[in-house]
C-alpha positions as CSV (number, residue, x, y, z in Angstrom):
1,X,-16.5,13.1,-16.7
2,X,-14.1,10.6,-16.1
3,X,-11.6,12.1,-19.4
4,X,-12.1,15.7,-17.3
5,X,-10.0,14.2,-15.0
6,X,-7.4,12.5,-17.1
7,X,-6.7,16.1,-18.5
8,X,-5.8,17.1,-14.9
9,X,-3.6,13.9,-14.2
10,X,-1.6,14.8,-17.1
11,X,-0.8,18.8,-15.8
12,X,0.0,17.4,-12.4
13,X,2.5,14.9,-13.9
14,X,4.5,17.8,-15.1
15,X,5.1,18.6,-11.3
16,X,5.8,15.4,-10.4
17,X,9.5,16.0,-11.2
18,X,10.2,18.6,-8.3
19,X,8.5,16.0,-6.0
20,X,10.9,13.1,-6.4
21,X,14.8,12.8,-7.8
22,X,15.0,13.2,-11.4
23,X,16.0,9.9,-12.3
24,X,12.9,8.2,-10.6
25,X,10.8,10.6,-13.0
26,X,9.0,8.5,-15.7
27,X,7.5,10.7,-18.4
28,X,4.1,11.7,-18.4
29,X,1.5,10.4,-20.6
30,X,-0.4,13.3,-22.5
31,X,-4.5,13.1,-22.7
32,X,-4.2,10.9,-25.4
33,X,-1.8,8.6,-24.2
34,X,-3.7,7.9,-20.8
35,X,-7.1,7.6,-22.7
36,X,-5.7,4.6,-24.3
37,X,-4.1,3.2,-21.3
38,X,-7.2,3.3,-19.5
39,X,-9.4,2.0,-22.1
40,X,-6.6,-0.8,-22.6
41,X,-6.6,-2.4,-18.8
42,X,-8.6,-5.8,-18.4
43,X,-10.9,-5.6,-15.5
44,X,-11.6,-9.0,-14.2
45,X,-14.2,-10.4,-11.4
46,X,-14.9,-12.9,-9.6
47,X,-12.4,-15.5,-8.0
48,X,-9.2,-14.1,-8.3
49,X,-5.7,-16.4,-8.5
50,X,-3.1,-14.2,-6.7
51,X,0.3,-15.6,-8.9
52,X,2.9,-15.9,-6.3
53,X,1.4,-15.8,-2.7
54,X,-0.7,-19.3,-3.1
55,X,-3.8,-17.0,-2.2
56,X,-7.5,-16.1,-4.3
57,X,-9.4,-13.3,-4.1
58,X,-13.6,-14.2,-3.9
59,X,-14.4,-10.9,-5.1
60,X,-18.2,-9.3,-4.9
61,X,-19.6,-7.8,-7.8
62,X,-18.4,-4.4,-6.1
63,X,-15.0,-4.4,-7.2
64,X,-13.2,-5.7,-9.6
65,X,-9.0,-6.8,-10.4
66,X,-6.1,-5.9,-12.8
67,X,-3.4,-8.3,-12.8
68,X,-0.1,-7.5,-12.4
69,X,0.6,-6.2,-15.8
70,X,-2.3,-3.6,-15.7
71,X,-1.5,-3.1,-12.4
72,X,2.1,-1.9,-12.9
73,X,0.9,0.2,-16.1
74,X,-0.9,2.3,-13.7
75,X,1.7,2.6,-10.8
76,X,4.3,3.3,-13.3
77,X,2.7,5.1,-16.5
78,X,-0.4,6.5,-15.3
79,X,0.7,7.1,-11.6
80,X,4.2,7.7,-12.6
81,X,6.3,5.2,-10.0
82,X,9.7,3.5,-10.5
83,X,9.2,0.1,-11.5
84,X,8.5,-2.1,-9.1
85,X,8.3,-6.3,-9.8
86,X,6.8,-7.1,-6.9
87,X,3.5,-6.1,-7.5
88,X,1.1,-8.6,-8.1
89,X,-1.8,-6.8,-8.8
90,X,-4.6,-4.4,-7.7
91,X,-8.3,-4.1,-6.1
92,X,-10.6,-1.5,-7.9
93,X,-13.9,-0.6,-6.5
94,X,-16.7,-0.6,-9.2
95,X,-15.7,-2.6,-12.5
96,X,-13.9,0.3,-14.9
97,X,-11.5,2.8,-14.7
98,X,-13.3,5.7,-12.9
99,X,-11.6,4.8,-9.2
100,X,-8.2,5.1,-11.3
101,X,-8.9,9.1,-11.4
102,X,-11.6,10.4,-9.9
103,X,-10.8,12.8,-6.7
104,X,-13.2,10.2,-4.2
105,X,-11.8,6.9,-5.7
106,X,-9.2,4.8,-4.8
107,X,-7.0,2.2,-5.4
108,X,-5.5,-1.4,-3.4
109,X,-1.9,-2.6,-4.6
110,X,-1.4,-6.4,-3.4
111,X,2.1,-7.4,-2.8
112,X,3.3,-10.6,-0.9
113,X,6.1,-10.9,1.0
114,X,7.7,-14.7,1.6
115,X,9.4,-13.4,4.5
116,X,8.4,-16.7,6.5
117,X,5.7,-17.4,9.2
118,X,5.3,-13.8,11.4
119,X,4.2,-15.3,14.5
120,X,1.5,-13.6,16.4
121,X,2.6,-14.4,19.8
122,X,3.2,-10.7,20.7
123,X,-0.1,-9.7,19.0
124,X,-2.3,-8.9,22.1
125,X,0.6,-7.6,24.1
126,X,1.5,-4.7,21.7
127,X,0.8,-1.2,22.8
128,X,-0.4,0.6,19.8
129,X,0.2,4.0,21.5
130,X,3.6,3.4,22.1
131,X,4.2,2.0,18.8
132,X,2.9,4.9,17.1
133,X,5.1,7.1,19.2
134,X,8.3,5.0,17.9
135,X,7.0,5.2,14.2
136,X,6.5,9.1,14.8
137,X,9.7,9.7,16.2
138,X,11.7,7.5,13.3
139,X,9.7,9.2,10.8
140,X,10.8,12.7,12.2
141,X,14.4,11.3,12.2
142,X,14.1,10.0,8.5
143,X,13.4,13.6,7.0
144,X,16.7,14.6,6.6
145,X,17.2,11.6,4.4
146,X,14.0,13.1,2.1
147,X,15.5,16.2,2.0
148,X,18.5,14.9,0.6
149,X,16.7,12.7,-2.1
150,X,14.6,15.3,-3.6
151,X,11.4,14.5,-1.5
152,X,9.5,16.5,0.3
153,X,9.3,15.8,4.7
154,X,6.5,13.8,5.8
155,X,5.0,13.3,9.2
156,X,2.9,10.8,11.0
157,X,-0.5,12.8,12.4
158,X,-1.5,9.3,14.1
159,X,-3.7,6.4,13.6
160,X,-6.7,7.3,11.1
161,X,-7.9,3.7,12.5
162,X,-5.7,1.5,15.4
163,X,-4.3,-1.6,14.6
164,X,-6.7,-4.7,14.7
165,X,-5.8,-7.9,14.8
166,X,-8.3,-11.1,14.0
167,X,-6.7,-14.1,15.6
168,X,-9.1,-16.5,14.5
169,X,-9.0,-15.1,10.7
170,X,-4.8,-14.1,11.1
171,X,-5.9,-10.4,9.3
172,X,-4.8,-7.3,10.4
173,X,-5.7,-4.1,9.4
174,X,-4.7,-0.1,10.3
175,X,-4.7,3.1,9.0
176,X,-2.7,6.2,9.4
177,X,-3.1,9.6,8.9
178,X,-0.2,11.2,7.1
179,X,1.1,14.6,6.1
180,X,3.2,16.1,3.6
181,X,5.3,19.3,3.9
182,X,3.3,21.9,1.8
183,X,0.0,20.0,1.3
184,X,-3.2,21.1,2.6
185,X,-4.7,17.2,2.7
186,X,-3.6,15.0,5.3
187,X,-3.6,11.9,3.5
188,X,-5.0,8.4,4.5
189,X,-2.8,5.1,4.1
190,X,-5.0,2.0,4.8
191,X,-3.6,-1.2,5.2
192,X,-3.9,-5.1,5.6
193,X,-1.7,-8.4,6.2
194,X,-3.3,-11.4,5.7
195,X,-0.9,-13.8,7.4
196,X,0.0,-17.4,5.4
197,X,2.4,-20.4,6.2
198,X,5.2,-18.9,4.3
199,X,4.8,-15.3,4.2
200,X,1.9,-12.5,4.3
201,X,-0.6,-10.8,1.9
202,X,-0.2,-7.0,1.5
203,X,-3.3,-5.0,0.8
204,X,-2.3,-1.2,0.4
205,X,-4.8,1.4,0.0
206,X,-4.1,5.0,-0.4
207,X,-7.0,8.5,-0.7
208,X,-7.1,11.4,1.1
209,X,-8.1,11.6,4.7
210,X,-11.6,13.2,4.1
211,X,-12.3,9.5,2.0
212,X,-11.6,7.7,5.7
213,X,-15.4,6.7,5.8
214,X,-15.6,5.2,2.4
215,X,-12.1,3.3,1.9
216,X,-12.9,2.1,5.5
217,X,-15.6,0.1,4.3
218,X,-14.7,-0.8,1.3
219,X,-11.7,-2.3,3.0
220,X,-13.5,-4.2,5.5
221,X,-15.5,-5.5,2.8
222,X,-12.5,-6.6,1.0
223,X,-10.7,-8.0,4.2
224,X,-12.7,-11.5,4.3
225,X,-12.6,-12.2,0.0
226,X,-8.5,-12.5,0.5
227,X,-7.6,-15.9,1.3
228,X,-4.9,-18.7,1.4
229,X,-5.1,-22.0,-0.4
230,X,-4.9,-24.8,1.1
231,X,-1.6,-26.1,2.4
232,X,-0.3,-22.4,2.3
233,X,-2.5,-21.0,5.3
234,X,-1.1,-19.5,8.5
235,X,-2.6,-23.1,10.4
236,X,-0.8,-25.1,8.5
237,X,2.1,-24.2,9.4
238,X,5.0,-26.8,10.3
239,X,7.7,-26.1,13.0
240,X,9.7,-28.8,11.8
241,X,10.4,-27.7,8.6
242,X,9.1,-24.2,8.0
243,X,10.9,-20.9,8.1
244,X,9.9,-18.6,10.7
245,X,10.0,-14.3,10.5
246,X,12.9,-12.4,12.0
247,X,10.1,-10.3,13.2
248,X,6.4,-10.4,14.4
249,X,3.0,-8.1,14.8
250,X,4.2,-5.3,16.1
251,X,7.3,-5.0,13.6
252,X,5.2,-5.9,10.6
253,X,3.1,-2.5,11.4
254,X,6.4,-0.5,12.0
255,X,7.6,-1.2,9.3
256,X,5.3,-0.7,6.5
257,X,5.6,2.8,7.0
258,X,7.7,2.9,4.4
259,X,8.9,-1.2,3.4
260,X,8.5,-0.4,-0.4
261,X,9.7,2.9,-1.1
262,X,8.7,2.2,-5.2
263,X,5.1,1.4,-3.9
264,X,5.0,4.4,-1.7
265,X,6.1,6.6,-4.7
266,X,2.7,6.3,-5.8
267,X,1.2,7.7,-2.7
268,X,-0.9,10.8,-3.4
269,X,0.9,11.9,-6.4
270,X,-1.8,13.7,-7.7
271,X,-3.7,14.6,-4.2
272,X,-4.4,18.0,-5.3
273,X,-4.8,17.4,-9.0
274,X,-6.6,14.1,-8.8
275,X,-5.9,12.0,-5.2
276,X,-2.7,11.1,-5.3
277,X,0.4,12.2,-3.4
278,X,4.5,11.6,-3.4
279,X,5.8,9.5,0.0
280,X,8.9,7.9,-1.5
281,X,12.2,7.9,-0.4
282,X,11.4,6.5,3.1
283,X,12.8,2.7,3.0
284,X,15.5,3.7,5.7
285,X,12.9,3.9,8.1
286,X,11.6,0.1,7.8
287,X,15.1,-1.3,7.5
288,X,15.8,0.7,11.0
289,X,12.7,-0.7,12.6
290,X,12.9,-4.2,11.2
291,X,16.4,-4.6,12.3
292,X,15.8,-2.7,15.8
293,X,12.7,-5.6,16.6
294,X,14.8,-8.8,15.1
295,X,18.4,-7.4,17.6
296,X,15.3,-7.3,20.6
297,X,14.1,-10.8,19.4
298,X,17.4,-12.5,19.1
């Protein structure tokens, strides 16, 4: 039963505290406390209103949202991250809270990032297997840092899916394969940009590596219900007057390796308890790579 598991989320919270520095530790809830937070989130369906991005969601009747004030009582109570404002909400398969805790479920955090218009001149010029050699080597190098914060050393197996990118629709989507010093799970990051005038659409999906099949296609279901409105999509952009990205393709999947450090907190957490897993303490990485691609752009 669904409960059966909240039991086990609240024994591996006790742990959490040896997995991240002490003061990013929330406390964690008891049986009771995380029944009631489950039964209290608002599971909504249909066309979505993204606040902040100028995007909707057309979802199917196979998954469902929580806004950004459910979504965050789940990063930060249930899942035990640092708060974290930029969160704007969060994809659930099915329509209740089973995905929330059960060992084959999983989760999508959508963020938005008004960064400017990431052009995707470079798009079918990247190398993917020399990217992921760069991202593997500043992962490597960014251990030390974990060490030193409290977090366990992480390293990047390789693409669980290579980078795609859909001119026509301006989506792109990748997974990686990840692994965590003293885990027995590699564990499965999926992600998404959806590109707009001003900014892009983060879609963030995290399970464990053996879920690949399933989150895959859930994903790609997911990939063509996430769009712009109108006057805020990546064609109508305006040269004249619009702000452009410091960076483009190749950077944007560099650097969301680690780009939120409080949303990557969440990662795994409870992999061998439930399905979640700790990858925080890696935003050093990102700011390297982003400002390493905007020196070779200037």
């Amino acid at each position: 039963m669904m409960f059966r598991r909240i039991a086990m989320i609240a024994m591996a919270c006790l742990s959490l505290s040896a997995w991240r520095p002490a003061q990013a530790a929330n406390q964690p809830l008891n049986v009771d406390q995380a029944r009631a937070l489950l039964r209290s989130l608002h599971f909504r369906h249909g066309h979505i209103e993204v606040p902040g991005a100028h995007a909707s969601l057309e979802l199917t009747p196979a998954f469902s949202y929580l806004d950004a004030a459910d979504a965050r009582k789940v990063l930060e109570q249930l899942w035990r991250n640092p708060p974290d404002t930029s969160v704007l909400g969060m994809i659930v398969p099915g329509d209740n809270a089973r995905s929330l805790v059960a060992d084959d479920g999983y989760a999508v955090v959508i963020t938005y990032a008004d960064d400017g218009y990431v052009s995707d001149k470079d798009a079918a010029d990247i190398d993917y297997s020399e990217l992921l050699q760069k991202m593997q080597k500043a992962t490597r190098n960014a251990n030390d840092e974990r060490r030193k914060q409290g977090y366990r050393t992480m390293k990047l197996v390789g693409w669980a899916e290579s980078p795609h990118y859909d001119r026509s629709q301006h989506k792109l989507y990748w997974a990686k394969d990840l692994r965590v010093d003293g885990l027995s799970s590699d564990a499965l990051n999926y992600d998404i940009r959806a590109l707009g005038r001003h900014g892009y659409l983060s879609l963030n999906a995290v399970a464990r590596m053996g879920q690949l099949d399933s989150v895959k296609a859930g994903m790609q279901q997911i990939l063509p219900m996430v769009e712009f409105d109108q006057g805020a999509r990546y064609a109508d952009f305006d040269a004249h007057t619009d702000r452009v990205a410091a960076y483009g393709i190749s950077a944007l999947i560099a650097g969301t390796l680690a780009a939120k450090a409080g949303l990557f907190a969440k990662l795994f957490a409870m992999l061998l308890a439930a399905k979640k897993l700790v990858l925080a303490g890696v935003a050093a990485v990102a700011a390297f790579l982003r400002k390493l691609f905007k020196r070779k752009q200037a």
